[in-house]
C-alpha positions as CSV (number, residue, x, y, z in Angstrom):
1,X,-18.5,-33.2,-15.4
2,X,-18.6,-33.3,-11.6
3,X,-20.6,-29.8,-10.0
4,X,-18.6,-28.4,-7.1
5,X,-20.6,-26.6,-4.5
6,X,-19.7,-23.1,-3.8
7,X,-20.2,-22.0,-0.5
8,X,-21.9,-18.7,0.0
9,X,-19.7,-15.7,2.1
10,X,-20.5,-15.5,5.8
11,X,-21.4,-12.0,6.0
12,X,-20.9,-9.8,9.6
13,X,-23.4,-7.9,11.0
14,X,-22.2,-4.7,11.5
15,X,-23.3,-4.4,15.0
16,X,-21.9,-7.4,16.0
17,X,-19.3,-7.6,19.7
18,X,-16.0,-8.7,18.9
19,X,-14.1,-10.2,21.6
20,X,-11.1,-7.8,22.2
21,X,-9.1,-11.1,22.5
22,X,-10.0,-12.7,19.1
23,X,-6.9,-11.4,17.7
24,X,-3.3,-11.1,18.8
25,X,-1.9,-7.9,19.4
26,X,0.0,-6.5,16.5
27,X,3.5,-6.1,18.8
28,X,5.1,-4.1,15.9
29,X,3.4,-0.6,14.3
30,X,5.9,-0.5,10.8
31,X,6.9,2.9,9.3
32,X,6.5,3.4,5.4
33,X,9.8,2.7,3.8
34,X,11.7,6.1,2.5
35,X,14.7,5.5,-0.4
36,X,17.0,7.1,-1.7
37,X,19.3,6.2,-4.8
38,X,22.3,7.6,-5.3
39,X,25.2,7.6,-8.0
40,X,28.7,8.9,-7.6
41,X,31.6,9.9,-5.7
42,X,30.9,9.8,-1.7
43,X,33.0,9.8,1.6
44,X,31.7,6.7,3.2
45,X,33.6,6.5,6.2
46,X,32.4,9.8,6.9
47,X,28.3,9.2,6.2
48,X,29.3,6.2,8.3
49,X,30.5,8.2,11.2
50,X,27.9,10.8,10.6
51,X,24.8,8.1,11.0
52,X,26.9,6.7,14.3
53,X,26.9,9.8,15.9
54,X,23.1,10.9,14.5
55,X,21.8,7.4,17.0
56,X,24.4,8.3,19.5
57,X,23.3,11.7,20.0
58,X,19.7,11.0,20.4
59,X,20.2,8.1,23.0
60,X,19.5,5.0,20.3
61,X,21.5,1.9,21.2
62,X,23.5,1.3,17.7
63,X,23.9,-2.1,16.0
64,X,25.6,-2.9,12.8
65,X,23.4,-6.1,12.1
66,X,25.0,-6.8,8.7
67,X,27.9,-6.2,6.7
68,X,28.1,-8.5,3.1
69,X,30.5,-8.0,0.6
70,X,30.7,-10.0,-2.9
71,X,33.8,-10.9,-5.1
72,X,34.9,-7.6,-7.0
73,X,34.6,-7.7,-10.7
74,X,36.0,-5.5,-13.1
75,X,33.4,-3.5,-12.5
76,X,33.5,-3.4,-8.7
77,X,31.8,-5.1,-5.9
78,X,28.7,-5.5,-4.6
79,X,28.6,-4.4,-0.7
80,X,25.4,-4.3,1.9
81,X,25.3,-3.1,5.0
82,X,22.4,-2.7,7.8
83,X,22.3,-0.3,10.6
84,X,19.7,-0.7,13.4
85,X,19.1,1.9,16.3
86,X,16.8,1.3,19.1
87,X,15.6,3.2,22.1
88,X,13.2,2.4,24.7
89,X,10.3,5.3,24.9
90,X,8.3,4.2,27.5
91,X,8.4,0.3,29.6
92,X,5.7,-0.6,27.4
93,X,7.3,0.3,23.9
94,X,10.5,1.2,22.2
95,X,11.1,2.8,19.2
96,X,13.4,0.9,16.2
97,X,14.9,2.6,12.9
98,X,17.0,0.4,10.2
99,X,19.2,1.5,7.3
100,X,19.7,-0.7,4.7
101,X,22.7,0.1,2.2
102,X,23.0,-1.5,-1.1
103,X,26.3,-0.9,-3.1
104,X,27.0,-1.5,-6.7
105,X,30.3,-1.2,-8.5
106,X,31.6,-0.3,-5.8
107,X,35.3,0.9,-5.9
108,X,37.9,3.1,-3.9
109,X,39.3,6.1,-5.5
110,X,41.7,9.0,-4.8
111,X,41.1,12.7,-5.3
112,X,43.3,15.4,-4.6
113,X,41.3,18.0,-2.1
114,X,42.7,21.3,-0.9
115,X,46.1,19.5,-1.6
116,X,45.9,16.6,0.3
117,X,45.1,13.3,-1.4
118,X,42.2,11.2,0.0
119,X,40.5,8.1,-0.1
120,X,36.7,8.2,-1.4
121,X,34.4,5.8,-2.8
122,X,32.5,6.0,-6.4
123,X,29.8,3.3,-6.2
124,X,25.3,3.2,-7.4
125,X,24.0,2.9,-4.1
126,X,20.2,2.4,-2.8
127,X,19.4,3.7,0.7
128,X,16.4,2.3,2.6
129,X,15.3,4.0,5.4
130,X,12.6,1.6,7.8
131,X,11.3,1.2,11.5
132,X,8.9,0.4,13.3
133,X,7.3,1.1,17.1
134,X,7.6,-2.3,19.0
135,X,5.2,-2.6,21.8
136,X,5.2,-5.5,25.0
137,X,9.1,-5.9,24.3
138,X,9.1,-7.6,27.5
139,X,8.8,-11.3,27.8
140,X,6.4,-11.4,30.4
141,X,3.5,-10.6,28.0
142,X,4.2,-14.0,26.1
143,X,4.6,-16.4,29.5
144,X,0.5,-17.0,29.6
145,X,-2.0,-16.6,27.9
146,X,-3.2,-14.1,30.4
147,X,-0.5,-11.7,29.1
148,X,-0.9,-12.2,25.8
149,X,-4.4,-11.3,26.3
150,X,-4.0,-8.4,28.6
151,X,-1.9,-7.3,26.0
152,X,-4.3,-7.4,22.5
153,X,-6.3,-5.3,24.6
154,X,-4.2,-3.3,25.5
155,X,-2.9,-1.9,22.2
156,X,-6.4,-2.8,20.1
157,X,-8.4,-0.7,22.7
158,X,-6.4,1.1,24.9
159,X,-3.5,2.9,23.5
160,X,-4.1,2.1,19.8
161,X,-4.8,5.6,19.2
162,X,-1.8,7.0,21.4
163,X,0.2,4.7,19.2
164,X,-0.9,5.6,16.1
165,X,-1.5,9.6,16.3
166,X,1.8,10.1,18.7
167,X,4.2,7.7,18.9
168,X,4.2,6.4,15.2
169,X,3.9,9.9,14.0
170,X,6.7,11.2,16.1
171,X,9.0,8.2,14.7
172,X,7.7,8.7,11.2
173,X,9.2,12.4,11.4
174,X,12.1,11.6,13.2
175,X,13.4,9.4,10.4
176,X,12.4,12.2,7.9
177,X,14.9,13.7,9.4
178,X,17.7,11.0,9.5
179,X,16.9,10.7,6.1
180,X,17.1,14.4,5.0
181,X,20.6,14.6,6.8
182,X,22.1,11.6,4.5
183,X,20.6,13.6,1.8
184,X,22.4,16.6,2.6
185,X,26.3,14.6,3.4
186,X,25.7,13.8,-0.3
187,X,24.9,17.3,-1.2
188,X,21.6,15.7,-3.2
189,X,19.5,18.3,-5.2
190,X,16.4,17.1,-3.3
191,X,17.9,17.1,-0.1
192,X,15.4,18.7,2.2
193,X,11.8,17.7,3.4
194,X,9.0,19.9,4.2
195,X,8.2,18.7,7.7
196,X,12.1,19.3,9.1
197,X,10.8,21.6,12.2
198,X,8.6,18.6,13.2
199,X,8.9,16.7,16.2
């Protein structure tokens, strides 16, 4: 039986210089993902007009970046749609939340409100609520290596913390609050958040 040789761990010395340039520069600071699931009978063309108007409102640039519908089976369909909203903060970094809806058996229905029929939809739904602060947006970062340099440092040095403690933390609470008005349209039980008045 042949004896492999295990090579012992390099370890670091804690007071060793790293060259600010070693790594590349993260170029994306990700939000933790908020859901929400939700079961029963909705307005969707109105939460869809209400989360066009909520980017709108606050200057975001609105994309629909996918809209996916499946076969209907008795059961109803399967539909997915993604929502992105982008604005630029400063002309170093611009800020980016996504919605990601998942349908299940999916199906149109009509109820009779204050006398008037209208169209609603009964469906299992999972809402994902994401983003992230994307920094050196600009090309001209990535045309030399100069720029891709000048950047690393930039944001592993310079402004990580400004990054981190403001901008990220401002986001962060910002889609608290996208997420607390969805939760409110679909009159949830848990449908506010502690940390509204923030930001």
């Amino acid at each position: 039986m042949a004896e492999t040789a295990i090579e012992p761990k390099k370890e670091e010395k804690p007071n060793e210089f790293k060259s600010p340039v070693a790594h590349k520069a993260l170029k994306e600071f990700p939000l933790r993902i908020l859901k929400v699931k939700y079961d029963g009978i909705f307005d969707w063309s109105g939460l869809y007009k209400l989360i066009y108007e909520w980017f709108i409102d606050r200057g975001y640039y609105f994309e629909e970046k996918l809209a996916g519908h499946k076969i209907p089976t008795p059961m109803g369909a399967e539909d997915e749609f993604e929502f992105e909203g982008w604005k630029r903060t400063t002309s170093y970094m611009k800020e980016v939340l996504k919605l990601h809806f998942h349908f299940f058996e999916m199906r149109d229905i009509e109820v009779i409100k204050d006398g008037q029929k209208k169209k609603l939809v009964k469906a299992r739904v999972i809402m994902t609520f994401s983003g992230a602060i994307e920094t050196g947006y600009a090309d001209r970062w990535d045309e030399n290596q100069l720029g891709q340099q000048l950047r690393t440092l930039l944001e592993s040095y310079i402004m990580k913390k400004e990054i981190e403690s403001i901008w990220w933390d401002r986001l962060f609470y910002i889609l608290l609050k996208l997420q607390t008005e969805v939760k409110e349209y679909l009159n949830m039980q848990a449908k506010e958040n502690a940390y509204y008045d923030v930001w």
